[in-house]
N, C-alpha and C positions, 0 to 999 in steps of 0.2 A: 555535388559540391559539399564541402566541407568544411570546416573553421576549428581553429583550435582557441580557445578563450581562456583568462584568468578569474575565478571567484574565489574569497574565502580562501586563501591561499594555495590555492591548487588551481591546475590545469586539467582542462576538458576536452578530446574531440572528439566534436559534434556533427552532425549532419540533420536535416530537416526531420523534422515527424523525432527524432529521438526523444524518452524519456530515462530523466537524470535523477537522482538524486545527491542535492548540496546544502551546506551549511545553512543554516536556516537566514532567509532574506524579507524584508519588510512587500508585504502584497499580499491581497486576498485571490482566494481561488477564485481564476477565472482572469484578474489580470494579467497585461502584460507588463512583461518585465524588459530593460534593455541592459545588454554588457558591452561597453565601449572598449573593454581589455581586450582585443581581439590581437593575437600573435602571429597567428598562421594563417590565410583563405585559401584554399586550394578548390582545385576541379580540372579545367582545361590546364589551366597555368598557374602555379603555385608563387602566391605572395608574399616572403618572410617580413614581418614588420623587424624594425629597428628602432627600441625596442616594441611599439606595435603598430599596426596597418594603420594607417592614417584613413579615417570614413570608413571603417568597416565597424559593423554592429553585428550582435546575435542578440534574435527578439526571440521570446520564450512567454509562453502562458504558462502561470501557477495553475499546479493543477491539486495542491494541496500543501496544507503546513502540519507537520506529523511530527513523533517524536520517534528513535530508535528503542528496540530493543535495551533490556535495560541490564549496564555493564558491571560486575563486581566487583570493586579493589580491593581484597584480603590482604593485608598483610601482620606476618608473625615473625616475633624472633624467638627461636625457639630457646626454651631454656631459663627465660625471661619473666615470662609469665605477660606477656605483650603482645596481644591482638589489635588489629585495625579493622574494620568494614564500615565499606563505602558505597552507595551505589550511586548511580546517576541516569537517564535517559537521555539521550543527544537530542537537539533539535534538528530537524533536516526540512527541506523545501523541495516538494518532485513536481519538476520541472515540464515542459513539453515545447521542444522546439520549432517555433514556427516558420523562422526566417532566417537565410543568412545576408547580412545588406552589406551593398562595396557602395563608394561612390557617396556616401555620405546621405543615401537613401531614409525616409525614415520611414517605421514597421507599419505596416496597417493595424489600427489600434482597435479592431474585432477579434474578438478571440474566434476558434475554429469552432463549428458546431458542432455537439455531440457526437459521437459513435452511434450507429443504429446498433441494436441488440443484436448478439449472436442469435444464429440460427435457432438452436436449442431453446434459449430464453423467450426470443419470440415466439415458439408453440407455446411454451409455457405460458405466456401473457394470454396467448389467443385461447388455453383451454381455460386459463383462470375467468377469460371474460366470459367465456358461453357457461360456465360452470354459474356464475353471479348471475345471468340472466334465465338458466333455468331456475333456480332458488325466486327471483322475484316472481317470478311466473308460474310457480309452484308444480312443473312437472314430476312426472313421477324419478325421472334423473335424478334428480338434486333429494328426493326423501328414499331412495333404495338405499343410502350408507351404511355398512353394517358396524357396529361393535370389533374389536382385535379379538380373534381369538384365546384365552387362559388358559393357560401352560398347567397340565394336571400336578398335581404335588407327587414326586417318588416316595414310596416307601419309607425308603432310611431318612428324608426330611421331614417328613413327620412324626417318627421314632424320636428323633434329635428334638425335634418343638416340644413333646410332651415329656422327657426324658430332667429332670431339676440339675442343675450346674453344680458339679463338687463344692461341697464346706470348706474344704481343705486342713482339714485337721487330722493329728494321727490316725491311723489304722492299727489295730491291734491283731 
């Protein structure tokens, strides 16, 4: 199923579990959010609203309030002697969609729980924890750490260290 919705003057579509980023919206991470603008519902049978679906909503948990990348407005005219800069940061809202509701349904107001840890970070966590428990336990694991290695100095940088930096005055 899918929907297509208005925010912040633009159009979205969407489907379940999608992560969006929009215009920045009032809500902390982790609420939910409702968009009553809904245009399109589709899946089996495609809805077009006029201009929108009557009792259709798209519920969305904030998943954070961020700001963009940050954009430059130079401007010159050449010849003039007239420069401009400008910068700015956007504000944006990323999104995660949790529901699409017909029927004038309203969203279950739990937001979804966490993701469990990828595979990889999971071992991580599990050697990080056996790693903290040999340390309190004082095995010999956790005191065999050794020092990095030092990279011997070559020749010609050491010629260079001890070698004094030109005066820079004539030469005769």
């Amino acid at each position: 199923m899918f929907a297509v919705f208005k925010t912040g003057g633009k159009q979205y579509r969407v489907a379940a579990e999608d992560v969006l980023k929009v215009a920045k919206l009032k809500g902390e991470p982790g609420e939910i959010v409702e968009f009553g603008e809904v245009l399109v519902v589709g899946g089996d049978s495609v809805s077009l609203g006029a201009p929108t679906v009557a009792g259709a909503t798209v519920a969305a948990e904030v998943l954070q309030q961020a700001r963009g990348p940050k954009i430059i407005a130079f401007k010159k005219r050449r010849r003039k002697n007239s420069r401009r800069k400008r910068g700015f940061r956007e504000e944006f809202t990323l999104l995660r969609i949790t529901e699409i509701l017909t029927d004038g349904n309203k969203p279950s107001k739990t937001a979804q729980p966490k993701r469990a840890l990828a595979p990889k970070a999971e071992a991580d966590a599990t050697a990080d924890a056996a790693e903290d428990a040999a340390e309190a336990s004082g095995t010999a694991a956790a005191t065999k750490r050794k020092a990095p290695a030092k990279k011997p100095k070559s020749k010609a940088s050491a010629a260079r260290a001890k070698k004094p930096a030109h005066k820079g005055g004539k030469k005769k």
